[in-house]
C-alpha positions as CSV (number, residue, x, y, z in Angstrom):
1,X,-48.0,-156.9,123.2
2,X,-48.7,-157.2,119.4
3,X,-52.0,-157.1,119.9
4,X,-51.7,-153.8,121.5
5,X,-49.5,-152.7,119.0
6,X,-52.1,-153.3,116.6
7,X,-54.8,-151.7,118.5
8,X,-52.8,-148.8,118.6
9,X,-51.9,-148.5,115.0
10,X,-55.5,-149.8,114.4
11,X,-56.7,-145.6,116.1
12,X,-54.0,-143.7,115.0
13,X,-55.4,-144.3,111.4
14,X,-58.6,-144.4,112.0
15,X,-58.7,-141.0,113.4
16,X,-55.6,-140.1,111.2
17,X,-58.3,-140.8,108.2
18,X,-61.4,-140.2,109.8
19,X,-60.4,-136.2,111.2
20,X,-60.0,-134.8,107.9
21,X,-56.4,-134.0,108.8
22,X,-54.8,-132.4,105.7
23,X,-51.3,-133.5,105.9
24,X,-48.3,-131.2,104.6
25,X,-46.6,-130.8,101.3
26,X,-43.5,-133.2,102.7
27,X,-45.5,-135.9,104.0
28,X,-48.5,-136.9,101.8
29,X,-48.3,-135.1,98.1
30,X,-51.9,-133.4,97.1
31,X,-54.2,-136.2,95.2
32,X,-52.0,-139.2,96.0
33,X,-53.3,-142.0,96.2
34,X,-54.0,-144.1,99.6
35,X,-51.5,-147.1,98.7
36,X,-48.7,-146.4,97.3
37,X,-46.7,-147.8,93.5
38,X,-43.0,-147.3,94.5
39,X,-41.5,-147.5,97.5
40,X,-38.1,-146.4,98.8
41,X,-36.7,-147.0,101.8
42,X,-33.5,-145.3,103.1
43,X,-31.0,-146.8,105.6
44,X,-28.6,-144.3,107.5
45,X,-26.3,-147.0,108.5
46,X,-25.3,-145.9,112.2
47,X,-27.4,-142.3,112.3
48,X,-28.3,-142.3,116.0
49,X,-30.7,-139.3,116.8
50,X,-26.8,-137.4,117.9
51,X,-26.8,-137.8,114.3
52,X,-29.4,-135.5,112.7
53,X,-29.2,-132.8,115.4
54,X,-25.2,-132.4,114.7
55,X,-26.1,-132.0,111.3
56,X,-29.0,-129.2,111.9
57,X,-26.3,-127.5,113.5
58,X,-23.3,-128.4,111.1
59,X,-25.4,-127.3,108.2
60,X,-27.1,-124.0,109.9
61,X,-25.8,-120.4,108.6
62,X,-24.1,-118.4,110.8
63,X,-24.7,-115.6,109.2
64,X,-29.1,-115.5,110.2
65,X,-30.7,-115.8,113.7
66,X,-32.1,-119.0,112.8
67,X,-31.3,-122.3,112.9
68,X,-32.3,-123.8,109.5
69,X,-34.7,-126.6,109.5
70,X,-33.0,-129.9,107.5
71,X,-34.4,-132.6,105.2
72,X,-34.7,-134.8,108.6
73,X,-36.7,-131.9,110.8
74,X,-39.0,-131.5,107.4
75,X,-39.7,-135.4,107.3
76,X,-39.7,-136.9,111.2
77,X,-42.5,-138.8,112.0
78,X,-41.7,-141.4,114.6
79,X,-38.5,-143.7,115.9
80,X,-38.0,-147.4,116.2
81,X,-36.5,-149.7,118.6
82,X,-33.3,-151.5,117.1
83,X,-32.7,-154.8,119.5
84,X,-31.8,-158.0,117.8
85,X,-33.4,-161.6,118.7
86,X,-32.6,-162.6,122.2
87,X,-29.9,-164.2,121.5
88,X,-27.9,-161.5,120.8
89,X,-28.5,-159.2,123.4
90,X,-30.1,-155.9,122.9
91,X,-27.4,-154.1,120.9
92,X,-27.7,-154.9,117.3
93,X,-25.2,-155.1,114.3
94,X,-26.0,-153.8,110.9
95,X,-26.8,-157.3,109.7
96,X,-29.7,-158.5,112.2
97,X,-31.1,-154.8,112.0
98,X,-31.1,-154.9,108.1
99,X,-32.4,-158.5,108.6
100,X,-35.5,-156.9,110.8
101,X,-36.1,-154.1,108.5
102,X,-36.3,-156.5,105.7
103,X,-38.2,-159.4,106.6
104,X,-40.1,-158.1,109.8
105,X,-38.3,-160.9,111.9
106,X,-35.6,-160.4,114.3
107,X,-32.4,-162.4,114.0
108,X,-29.0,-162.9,115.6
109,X,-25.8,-160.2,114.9
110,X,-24.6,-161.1,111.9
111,X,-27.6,-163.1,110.1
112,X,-28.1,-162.3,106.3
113,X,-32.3,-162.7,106.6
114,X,-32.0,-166.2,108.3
115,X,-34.0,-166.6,111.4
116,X,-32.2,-167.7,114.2
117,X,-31.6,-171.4,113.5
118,X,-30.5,-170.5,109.8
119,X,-33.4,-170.4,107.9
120,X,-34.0,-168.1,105.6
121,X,-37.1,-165.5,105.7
122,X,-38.7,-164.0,102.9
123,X,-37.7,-160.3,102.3
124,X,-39.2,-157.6,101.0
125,X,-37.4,-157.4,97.6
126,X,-38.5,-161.0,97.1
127,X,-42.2,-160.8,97.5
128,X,-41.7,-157.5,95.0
129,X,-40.0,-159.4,92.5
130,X,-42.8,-161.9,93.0
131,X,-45.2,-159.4,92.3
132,X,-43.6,-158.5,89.4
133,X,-41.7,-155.1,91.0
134,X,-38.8,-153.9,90.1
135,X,-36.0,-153.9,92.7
136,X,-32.3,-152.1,92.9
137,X,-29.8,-151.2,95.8
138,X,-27.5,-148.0,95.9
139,X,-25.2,-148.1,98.5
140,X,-21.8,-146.2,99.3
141,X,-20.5,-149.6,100.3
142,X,-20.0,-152.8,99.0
143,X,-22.8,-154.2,97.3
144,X,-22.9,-157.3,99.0
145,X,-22.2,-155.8,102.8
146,X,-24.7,-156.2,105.7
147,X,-27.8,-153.8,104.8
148,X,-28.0,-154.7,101.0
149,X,-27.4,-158.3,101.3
150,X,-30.1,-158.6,103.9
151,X,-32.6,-157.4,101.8
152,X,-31.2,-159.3,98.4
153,X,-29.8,-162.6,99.8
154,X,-29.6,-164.9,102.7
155,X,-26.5,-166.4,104.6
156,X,-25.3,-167.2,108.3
157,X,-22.8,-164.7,108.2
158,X,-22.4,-161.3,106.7
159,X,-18.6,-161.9,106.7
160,X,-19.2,-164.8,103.6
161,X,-18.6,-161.9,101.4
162,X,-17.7,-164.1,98.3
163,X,-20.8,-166.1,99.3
164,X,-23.1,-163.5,99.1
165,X,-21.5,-161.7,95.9
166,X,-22.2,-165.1,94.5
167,X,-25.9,-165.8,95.6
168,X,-26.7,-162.3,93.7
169,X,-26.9,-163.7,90.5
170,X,-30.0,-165.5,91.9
171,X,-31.6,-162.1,93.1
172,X,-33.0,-160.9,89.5
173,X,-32.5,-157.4,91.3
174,X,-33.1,-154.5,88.5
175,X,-30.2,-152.1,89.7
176,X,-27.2,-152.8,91.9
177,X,-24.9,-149.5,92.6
178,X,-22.4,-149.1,94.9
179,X,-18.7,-150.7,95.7
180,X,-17.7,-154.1,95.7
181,X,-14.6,-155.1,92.8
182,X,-13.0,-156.8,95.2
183,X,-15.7,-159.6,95.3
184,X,-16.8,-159.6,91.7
185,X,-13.8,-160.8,89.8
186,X,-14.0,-161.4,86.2
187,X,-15.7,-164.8,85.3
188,X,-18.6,-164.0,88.2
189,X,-19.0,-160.5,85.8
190,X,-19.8,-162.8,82.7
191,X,-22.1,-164.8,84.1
192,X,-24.4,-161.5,85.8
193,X,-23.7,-160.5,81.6
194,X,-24.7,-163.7,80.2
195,X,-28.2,-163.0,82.2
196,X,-28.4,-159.6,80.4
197,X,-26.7,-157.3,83.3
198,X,-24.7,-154.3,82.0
199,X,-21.6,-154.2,84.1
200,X,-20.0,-150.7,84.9
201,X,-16.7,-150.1,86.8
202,X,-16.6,-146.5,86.4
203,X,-18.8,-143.7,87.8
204,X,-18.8,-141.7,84.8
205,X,-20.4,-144.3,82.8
206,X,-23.8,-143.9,85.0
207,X,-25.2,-141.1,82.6
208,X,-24.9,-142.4,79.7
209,X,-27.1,-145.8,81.1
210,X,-30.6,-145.8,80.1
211,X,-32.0,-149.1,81.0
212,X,-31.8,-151.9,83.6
213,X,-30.4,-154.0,84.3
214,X,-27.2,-153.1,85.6
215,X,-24.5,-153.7,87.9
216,X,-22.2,-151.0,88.9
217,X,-19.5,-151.4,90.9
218,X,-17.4,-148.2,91.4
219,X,-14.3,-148.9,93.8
220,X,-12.8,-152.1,95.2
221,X,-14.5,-152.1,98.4
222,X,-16.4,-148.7,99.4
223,X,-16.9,-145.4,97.5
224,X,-14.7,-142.5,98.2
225,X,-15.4,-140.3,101.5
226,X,-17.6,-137.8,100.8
227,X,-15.3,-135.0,102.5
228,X,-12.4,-136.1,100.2
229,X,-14.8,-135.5,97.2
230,X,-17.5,-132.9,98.0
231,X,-18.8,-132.3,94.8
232,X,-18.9,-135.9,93.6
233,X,-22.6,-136.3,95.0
234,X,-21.8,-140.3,94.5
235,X,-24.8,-141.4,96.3
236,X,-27.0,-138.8,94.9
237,X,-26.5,-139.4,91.2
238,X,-27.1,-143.3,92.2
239,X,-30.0,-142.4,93.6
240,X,-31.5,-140.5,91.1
241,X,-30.1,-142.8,88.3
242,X,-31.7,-146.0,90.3
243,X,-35.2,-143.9,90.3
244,X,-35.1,-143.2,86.7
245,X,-34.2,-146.9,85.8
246,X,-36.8,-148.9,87.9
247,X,-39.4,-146.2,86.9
248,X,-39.4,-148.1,83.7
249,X,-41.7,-150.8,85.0
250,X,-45.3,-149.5,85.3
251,X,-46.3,-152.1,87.7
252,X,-43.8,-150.5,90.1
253,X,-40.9,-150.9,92.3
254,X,-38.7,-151.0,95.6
255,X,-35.2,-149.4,95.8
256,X,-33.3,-149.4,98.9
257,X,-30.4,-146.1,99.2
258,X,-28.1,-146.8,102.0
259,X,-25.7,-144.2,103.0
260,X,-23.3,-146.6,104.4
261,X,-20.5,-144.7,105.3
262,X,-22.0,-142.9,108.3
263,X,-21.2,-146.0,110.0
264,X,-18.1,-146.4,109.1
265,X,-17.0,-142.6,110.0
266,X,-18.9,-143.5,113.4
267,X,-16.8,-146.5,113.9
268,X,-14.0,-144.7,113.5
269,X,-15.1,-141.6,115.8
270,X,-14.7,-139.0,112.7
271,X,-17.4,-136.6,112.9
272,X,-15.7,-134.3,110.3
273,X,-16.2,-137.1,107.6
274,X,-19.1,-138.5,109.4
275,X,-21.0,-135.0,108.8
276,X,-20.1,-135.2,105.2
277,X,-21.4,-138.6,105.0
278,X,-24.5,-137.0,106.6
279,X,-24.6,-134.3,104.0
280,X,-24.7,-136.5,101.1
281,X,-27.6,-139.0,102.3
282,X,-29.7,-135.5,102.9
283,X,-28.9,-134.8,99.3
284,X,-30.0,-138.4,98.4
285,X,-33.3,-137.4,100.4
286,X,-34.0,-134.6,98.7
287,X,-33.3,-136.2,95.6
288,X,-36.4,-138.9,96.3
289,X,-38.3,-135.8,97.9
290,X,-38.1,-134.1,94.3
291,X,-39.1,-137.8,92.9
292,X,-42.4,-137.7,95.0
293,X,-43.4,-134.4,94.4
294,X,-43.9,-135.9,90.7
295,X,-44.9,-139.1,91.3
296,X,-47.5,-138.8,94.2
297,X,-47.6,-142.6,94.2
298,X,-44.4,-143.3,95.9
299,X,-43.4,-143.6,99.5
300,X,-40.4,-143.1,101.3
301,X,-39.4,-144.5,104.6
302,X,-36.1,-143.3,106.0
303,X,-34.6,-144.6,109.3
304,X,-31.4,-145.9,110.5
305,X,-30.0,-149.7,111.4
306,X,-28.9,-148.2,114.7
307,X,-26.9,-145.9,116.0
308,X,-22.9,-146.1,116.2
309,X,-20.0,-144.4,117.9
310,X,-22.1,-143.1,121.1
311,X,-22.0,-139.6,119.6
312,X,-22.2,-136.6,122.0
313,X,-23.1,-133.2,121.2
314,X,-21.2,-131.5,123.7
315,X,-18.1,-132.8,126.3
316,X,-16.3,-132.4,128.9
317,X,-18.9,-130.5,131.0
318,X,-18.8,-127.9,128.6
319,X,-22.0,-126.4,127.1
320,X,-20.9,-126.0,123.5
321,X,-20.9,-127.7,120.4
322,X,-19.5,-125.8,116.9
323,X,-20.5,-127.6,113.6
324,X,-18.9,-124.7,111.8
325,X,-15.2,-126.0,112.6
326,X,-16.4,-129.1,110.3
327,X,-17.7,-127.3,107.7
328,X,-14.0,-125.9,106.7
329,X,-12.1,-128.9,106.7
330,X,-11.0,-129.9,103.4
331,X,-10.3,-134.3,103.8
332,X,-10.6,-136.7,106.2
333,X,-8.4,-137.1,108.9
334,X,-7.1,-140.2,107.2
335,X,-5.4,-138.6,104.1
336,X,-4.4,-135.6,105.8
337,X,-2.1,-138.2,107.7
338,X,-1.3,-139.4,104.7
339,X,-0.3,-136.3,102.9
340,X,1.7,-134.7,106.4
341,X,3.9,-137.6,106.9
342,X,5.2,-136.9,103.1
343,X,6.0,-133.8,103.6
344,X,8.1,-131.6,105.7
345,X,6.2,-128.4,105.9
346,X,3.4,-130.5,107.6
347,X,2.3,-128.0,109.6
348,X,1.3,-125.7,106.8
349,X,-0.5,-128.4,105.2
350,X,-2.3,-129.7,108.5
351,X,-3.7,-125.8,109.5
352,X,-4.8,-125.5,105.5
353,X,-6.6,-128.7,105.7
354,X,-8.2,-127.7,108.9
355,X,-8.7,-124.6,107.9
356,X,-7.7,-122.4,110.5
357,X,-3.8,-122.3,112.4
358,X,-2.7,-124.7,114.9
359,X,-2.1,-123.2,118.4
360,X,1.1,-124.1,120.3
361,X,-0.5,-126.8,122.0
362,X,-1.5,-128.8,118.8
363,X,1.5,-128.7,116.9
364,X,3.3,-129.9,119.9
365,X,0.8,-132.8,120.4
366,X,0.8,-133.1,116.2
367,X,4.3,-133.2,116.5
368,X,4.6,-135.9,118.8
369,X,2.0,-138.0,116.8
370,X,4.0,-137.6,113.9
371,X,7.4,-139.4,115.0
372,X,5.1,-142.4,116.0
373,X,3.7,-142.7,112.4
374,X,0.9,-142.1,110.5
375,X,-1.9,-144.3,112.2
376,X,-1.3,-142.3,115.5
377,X,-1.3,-139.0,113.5
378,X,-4.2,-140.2,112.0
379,X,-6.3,-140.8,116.0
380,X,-4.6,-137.4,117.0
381,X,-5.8,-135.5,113.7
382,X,-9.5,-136.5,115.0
383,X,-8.5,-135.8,119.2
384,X,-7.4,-132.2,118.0
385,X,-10.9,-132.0,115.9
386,X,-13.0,-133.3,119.0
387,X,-11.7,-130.8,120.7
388,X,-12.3,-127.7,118.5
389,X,-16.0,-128.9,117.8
390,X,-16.4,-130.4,121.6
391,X,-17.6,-133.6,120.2
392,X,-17.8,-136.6,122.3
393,X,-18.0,-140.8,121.8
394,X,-18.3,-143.2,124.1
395,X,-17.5,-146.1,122.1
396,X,-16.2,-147.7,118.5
397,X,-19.4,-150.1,118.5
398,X,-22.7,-149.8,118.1
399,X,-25.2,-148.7,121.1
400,X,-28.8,-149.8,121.6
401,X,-30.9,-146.4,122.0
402,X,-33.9,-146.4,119.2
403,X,-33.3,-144.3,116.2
404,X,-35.4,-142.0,114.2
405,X,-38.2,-142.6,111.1
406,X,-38.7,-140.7,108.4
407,X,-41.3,-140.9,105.8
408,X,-43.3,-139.1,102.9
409,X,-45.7,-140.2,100.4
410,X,-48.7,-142.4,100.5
411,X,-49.2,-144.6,103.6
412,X,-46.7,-142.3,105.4
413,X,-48.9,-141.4,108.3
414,X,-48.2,-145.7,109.2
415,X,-44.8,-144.6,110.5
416,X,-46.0,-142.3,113.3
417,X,-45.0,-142.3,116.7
418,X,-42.9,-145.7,118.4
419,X,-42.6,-148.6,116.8
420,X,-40.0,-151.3,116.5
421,X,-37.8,-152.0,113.3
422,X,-39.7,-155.2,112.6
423,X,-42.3,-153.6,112.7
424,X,-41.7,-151.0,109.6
425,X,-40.8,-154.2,107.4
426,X,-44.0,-155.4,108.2
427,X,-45.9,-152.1,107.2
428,X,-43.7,-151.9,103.8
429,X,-44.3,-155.6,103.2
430,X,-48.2,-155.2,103.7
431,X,-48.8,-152.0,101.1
432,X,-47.4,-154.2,98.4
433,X,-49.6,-155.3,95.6
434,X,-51.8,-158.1,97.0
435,X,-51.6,-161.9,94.9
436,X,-55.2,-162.8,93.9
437,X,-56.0,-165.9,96.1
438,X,-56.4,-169.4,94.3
439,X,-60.2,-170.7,94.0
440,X,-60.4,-173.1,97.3
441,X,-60.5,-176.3,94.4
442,X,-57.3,-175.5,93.0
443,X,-55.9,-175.3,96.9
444,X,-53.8,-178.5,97.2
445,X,-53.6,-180.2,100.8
446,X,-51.8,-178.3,103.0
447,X,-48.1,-179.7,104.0
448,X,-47.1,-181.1,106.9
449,X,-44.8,-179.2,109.5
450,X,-42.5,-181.9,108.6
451,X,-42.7,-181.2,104.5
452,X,-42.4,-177.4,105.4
453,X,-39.5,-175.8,103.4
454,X,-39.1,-173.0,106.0
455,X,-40.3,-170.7,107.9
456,X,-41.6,-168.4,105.6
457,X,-42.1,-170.4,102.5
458,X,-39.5,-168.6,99.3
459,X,-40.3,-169.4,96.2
460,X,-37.4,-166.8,94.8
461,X,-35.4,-167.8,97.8
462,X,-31.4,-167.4,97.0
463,X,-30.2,-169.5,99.5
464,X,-30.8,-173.4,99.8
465,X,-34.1,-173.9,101.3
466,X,-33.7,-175.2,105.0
467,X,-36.3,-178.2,106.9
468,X,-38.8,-176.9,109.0
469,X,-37.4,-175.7,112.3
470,X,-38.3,-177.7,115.8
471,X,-41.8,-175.8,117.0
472,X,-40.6,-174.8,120.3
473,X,-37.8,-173.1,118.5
474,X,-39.9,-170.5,116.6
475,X,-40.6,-167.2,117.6
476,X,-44.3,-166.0,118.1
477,X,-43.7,-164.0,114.9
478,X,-42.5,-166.8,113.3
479,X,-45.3,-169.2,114.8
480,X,-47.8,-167.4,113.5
481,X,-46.5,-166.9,109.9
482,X,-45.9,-170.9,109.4
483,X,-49.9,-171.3,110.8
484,X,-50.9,-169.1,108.4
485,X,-48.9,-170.3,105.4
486,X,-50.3,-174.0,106.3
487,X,-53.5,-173.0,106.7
488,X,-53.7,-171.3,103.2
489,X,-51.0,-173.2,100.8
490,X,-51.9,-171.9,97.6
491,X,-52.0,-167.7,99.0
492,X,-49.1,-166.5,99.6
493,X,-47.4,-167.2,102.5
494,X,-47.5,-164.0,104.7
495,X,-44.5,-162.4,105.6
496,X,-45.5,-159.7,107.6
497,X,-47.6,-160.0,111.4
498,X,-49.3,-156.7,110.9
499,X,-53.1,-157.0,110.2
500,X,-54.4,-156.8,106.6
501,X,-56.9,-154.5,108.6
502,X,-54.5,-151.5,109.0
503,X,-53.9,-151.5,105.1
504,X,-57.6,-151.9,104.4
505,X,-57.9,-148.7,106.2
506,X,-55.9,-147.2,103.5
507,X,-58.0,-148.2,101.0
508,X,-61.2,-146.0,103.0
509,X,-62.4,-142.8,100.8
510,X,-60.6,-139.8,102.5
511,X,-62.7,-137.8,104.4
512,X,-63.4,-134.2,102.8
């Protein structure tokens, strides 16, 4: 199956390289080079392909023919399968997925890049930082939930929050942004300061920062919805502050930009703040779009974990779907709950919130809602929006259909068609800067399964190095990275399965 994999990536760049195909403006910038410098890679935490089309149509003008085209029409190249290791089943979590996307090895749900007896696998940011990259995180979450920990940190579970805050000080990561008070107290602030970190609590304090490093931690847990604050741009201005920061270091860098709170709107079956979460990662896009178009050497690969909520354009055997009720309501669900139960003129405050009167039928049923508190106000603010939009979900979990890629820049054309998520991590992980190999009589003997470390060998690991898992416990992924890392100790030790072949053939002279 890999093999054919290969064989297949193996022609679509060869003919991709060899046809004189001249790619557009979006996808590979004019005279950039064939490998890229930087690389960014952009996690819609629960954006299912329901996702991107109920944007299209959320963000489209009413007032033209048209239906615009968005950042995500503009930059589609291919999708991704999402299914954890075995173990798990075929639906994944946000931790085994980030674990994949990271490290190019499946896991179990709720693995922090440990392999599926606990062993921790070299990630991306790693062999960067190895290489002498620079490395940073912007998320709209915590800094230390699923998708960024993965790619900073190791642990067994993602719920060893305090753990994994902990373990950070170990990462040497250039630029942490996002949420996360609540697991940073005080004395583990001094001791990311003693190692030369600027700490910032408050968002305001991000333009005035001129160099890494620096942790920024903006709220106790997550960042503000984007619907409750529209012109905050939070993930944005992180974005574009983490670009200029790692920028510093000419040897290069990889940032990950997570808009995290698409899950979390998913989760909790809100498409109206679920759109706005939307709206802000496509500014965050656009913002790295800008950055390419002036620095030709950078790629950016977008995708998401998987896809939450079962989203449904469309219900109830009726053939319509209206983003523009979204567009005019003014805060989540959640604090318009809030703010009616305060109040006695509710109504008035619900119909300015939604922005538009509430028929006979929904004040009753608001009504109702309201005697039984504000948590069931809260689920019936969201049934009454359902309804005007006609938007459907068939669960609060996650599902298992594949999920859409992204990409522009050098090396994008990598990321066409079907692939699976492993597979991405392992195409990011081979265009990094390759280690000069040791002369063959410097090579020490090579260890014994028995001496092995791990897996994949970590020399920046941040998590206790593990012994060598049992042989007929390793995956054939796994298998053949421990061969290869016996069979040349002093390189090294690969921690991706796709051939150094494909990335040679980035390296060919473009065809005229």
């Amino acid at each position: 199956m890999k093999l054919n994999q290969l064989i297949a990536t193996l022609t679509i760049a060869t003919t991709l390289l060899g046809s004189g195909v001249v790619y557009g403006e979006n996808l590979m910038p004019e005279n950039a080079p064939s490998r890229p410098k930087n690389i960014v890679i952009m996690v819609g935490d629960g954006m299912g392909p329901a996702y991107t089309s109920a944007y299209r149509y959320y963000q489209d003008n009413p007032d033209t023919q048209e239906i615009e085209q968005t950042v995500f029409d503009r930059l589609l190249v291919g999708n991704a399968s999402t299914y954890p290791a075995t173990i798990s089943g075929t639906v994944t979590d946000s931790a085994a997925a980030a674990t994949a996307l990271a490290t190019g090895i499946k896991s179990y749900n709720g693995a922090i890049s440990v392999d599926v007896n606990k062993h921790p696998i070299a990630t991306i940011m790693e062999l960067a930082k190895k290489r002498g990259l620079s490395t940073g995180v912007a998320v709209t979450s915590q800094i230390n939930h699923a998708t960024p920990a993965a790619f900073l940190s190791h642990n067994e579970s993602r719920r060893n929050y305090d753990e994994l805050a902990q373990s950070y000080l170990n990462t040497d990561a250039d630029v942490l942004l996002g949420g996360g008070q609540k697991y940073f107290p005080a004395p583990l602030i001094k001791q990311f300061e003693a190692k030369g970190y600027q700490y910032l609590s408050d968002f305001s304090q991000l333009d005035s920062l001129t160099q890494p490093k620096v942790i920024g931690l903006f709220a106790d847990i997550q960042l503000p919805w984007a619907i409750n604050e529209p012109e905050a741009n939070r993930l944005s201005k992180m974005t574009q502050k983490a670009l200029e920061l790692l920028s510093q270091n000419d040897k290069g860098f990889v940032l990950l930009v997570e808009g995290s709170l698409i899950d979390w709107a998913g989760h909790d079956n809100d498409i109206a703040s679920a759109m706005a979460e939307m709206n802000e990662f496509a500014n965050a896009l656009e913002v790295v779009e800008q950055y390419i178009r002036s620095h030709n050497d950078t790629l950016m690969v977008v995708t998401a974990d998987h896809n939450t909520g079962g989203l449904s354009i469309g219900s109830n055997d009726q053939y319509r779907w209206d983003g523009q009720v979204l567009r005019s309501i003014k805060n989540s669900p959640e604090v318009i709950a809030k703010d009616a139960i305060a109040i006695d003129d509710w109504q008035a405050l619900i119909a300015s919130r939604l922005g538009s009167q509430l028929s006979p039928e929904e004040q009753q049923l608001l009504a109702t809602a309201r005697m039984q508190g504000q948590k069931v106000l809260h689920q019936t603010l969201k049934q009454v929006i359902d309804t005007r939009s006609n938007t459907g979900w068939t669960t609060h979990g996650h599902t298992g259909v594949d999920v859409q890629v992204f990409a522009s820049g050098p090396a994008s054309t990598l990321f066409y068609g079907h692939q699976d998520n492993t597979d991405i991590a392992n195409k990011l992980i081979s265009l990094l800067p390759k280690i000069k190999a040791v002369a063959a009589s410097e090579v020490k003997p090579a260890q014994t399964s028995s001496s092995l470390p791990s897996v994949v060998s970590l020399e920046t690991s941040t998590m206790v190095k593990a012994p060598a898992m049992p042989e007929d416990a390793i995956s054939e992924k796994a298998r053949s990275e421990k061969a290869r890392s016996e069979a040349k100790p002093a390189v090294e030790p690969a921690a991706s399965s796709i051939d150094d072949s494909v990335a040679e053939l980035l390296e060919a002279p473009k065809q005229p």
